[in-house]
One Martini backbone bead per residue (centre of mass of N, CA, C, O) as a GRO file, in nm:
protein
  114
    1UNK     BB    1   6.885  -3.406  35.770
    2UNK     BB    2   6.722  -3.111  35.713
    3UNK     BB    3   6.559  -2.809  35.673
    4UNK     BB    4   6.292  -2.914  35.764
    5UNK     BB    5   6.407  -3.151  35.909
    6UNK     BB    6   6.582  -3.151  36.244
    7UNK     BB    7   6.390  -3.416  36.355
    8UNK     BB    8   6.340  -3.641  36.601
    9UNK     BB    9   6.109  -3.579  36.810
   10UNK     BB   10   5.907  -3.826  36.884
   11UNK     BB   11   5.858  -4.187  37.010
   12UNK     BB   12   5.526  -4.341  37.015
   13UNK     BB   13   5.356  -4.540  37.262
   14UNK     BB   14   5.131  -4.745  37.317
   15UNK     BB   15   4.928  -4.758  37.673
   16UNK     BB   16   4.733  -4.966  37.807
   17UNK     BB   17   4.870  -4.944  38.105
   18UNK     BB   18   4.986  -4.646  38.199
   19UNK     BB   19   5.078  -4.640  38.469
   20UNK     BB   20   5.235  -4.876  38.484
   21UNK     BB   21   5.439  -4.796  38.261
   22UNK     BB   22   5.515  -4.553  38.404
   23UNK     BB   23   5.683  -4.774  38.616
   24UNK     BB   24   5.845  -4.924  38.458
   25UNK     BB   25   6.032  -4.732  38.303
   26UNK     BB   26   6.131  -4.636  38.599
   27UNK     BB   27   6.219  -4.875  38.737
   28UNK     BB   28   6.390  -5.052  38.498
   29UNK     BB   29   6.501  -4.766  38.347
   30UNK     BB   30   6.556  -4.507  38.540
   31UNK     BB   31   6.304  -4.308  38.440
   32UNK     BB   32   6.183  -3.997  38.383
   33UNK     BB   33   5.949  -3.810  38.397
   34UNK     BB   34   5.835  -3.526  38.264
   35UNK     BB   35   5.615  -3.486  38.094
   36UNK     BB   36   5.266  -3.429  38.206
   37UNK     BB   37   4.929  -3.580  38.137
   38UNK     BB   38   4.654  -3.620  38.021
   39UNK     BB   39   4.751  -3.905  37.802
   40UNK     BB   40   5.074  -3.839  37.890
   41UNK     BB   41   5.433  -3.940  37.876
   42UNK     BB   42   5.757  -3.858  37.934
   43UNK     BB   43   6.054  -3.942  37.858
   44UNK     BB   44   6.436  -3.914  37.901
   45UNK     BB   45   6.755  -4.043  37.702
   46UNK     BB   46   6.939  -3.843  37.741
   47UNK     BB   47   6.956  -3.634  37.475
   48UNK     BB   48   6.754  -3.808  37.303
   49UNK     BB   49   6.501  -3.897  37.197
   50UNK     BB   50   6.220  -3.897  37.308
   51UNK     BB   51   5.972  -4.053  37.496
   52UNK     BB   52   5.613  -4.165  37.434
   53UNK     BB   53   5.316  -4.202  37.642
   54UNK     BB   54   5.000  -4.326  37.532
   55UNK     BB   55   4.707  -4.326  37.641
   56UNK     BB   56   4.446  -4.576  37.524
   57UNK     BB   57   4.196  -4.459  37.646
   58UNK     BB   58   4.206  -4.174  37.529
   59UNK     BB   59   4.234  -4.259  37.233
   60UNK     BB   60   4.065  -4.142  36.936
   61UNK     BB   61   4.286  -4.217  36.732
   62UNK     BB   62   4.508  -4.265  36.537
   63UNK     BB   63   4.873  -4.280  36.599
   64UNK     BB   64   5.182  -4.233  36.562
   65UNK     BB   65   5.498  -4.319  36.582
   66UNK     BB   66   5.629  -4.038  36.475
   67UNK     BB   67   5.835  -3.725  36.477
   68UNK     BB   68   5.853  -3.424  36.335
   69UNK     BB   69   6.061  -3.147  36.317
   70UNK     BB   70   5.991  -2.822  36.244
   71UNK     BB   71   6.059  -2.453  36.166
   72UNK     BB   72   5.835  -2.491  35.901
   73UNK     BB   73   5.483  -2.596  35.865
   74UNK     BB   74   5.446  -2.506  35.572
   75UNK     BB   75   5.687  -2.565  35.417
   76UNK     BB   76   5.666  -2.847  35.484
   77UNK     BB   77   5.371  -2.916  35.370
   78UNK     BB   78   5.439  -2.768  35.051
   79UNK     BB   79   5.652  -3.016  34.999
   80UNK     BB   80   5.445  -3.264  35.051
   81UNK     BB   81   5.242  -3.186  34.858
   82UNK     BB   82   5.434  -3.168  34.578
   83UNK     BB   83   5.516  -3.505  34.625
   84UNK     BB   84   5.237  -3.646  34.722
   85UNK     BB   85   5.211  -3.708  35.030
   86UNK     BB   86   4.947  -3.625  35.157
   87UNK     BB   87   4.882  -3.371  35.388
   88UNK     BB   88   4.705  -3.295  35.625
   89UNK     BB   89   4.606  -3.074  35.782
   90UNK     BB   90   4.656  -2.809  35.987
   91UNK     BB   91   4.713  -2.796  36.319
   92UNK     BB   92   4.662  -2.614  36.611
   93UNK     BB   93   4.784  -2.572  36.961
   94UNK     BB   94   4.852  -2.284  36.988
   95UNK     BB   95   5.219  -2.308  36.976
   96UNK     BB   96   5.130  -2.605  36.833
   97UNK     BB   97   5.195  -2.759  36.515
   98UNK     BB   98   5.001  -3.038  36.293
   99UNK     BB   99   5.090  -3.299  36.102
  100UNK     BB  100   4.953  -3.553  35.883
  101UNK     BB  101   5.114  -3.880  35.736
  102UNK     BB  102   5.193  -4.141  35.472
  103UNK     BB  103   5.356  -4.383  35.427
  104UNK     BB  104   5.412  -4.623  35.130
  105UNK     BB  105   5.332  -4.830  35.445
  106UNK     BB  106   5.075  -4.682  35.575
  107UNK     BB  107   5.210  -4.488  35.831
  108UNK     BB  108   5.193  -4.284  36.069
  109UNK     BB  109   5.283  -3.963  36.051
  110UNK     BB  110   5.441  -3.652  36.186
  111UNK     BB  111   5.431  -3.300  36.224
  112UNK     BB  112   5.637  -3.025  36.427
  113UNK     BB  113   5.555  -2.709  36.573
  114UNK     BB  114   5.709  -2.464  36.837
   0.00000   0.00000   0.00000
């Protein structure tokens, strides 16, 4: 990919019944949660980015559709400021960080370091 985004971290799904989806994904596609919060359940298929569904009860403000990974949450910040493309501030949650920006066509995409 490249030296700041090292992958596609996960790809995000919004839930309008959680746990319903959370059966459905395991039933028809024979998928097991791994990570299991209020309002998220990962999926994992074989070695590939993992699937997250966020359940819609919870959520709060608008989600991305997915994220990328870096392993420099502020050199990835400071190469997408110089490039223009106004990422928001780097949120912290513990040993993971996060920021939002917005591709082209206005959709909301994240970057996160754990």
């Amino acid at each position: 990919m490249s030296e700041l985004f090292s992958r596609v971290d996960t790809v995000f799904l919004i839930a309008g019944e959680f746990d319903r989806s959370i059966q459905w994904y395991g039933e028809k596609l024979g998928l097991t949660p791994g990570y299991r919060s209020r309002g998220a359940a990962t999926f994992h298929a074989g070695s590939g980015t993992p699937l997250t569904l966020i359940d819609a009860a919870v959520l709060e403000e608008e989600h991305p559709i997915f994220n990328f990974y870096t392993p420099d949450i502020d050199a990835a910040h400071k190469h997408l400021t110089e490039r223009g493309a106004d990422p928001g501030p780097i949120r912290h949650y513990g040993d993971m960080a996060t920021f939002d920006f917005r591709d082209v066509d206005g959709r909301l995409l994240n970057v996160c370091h754990y």
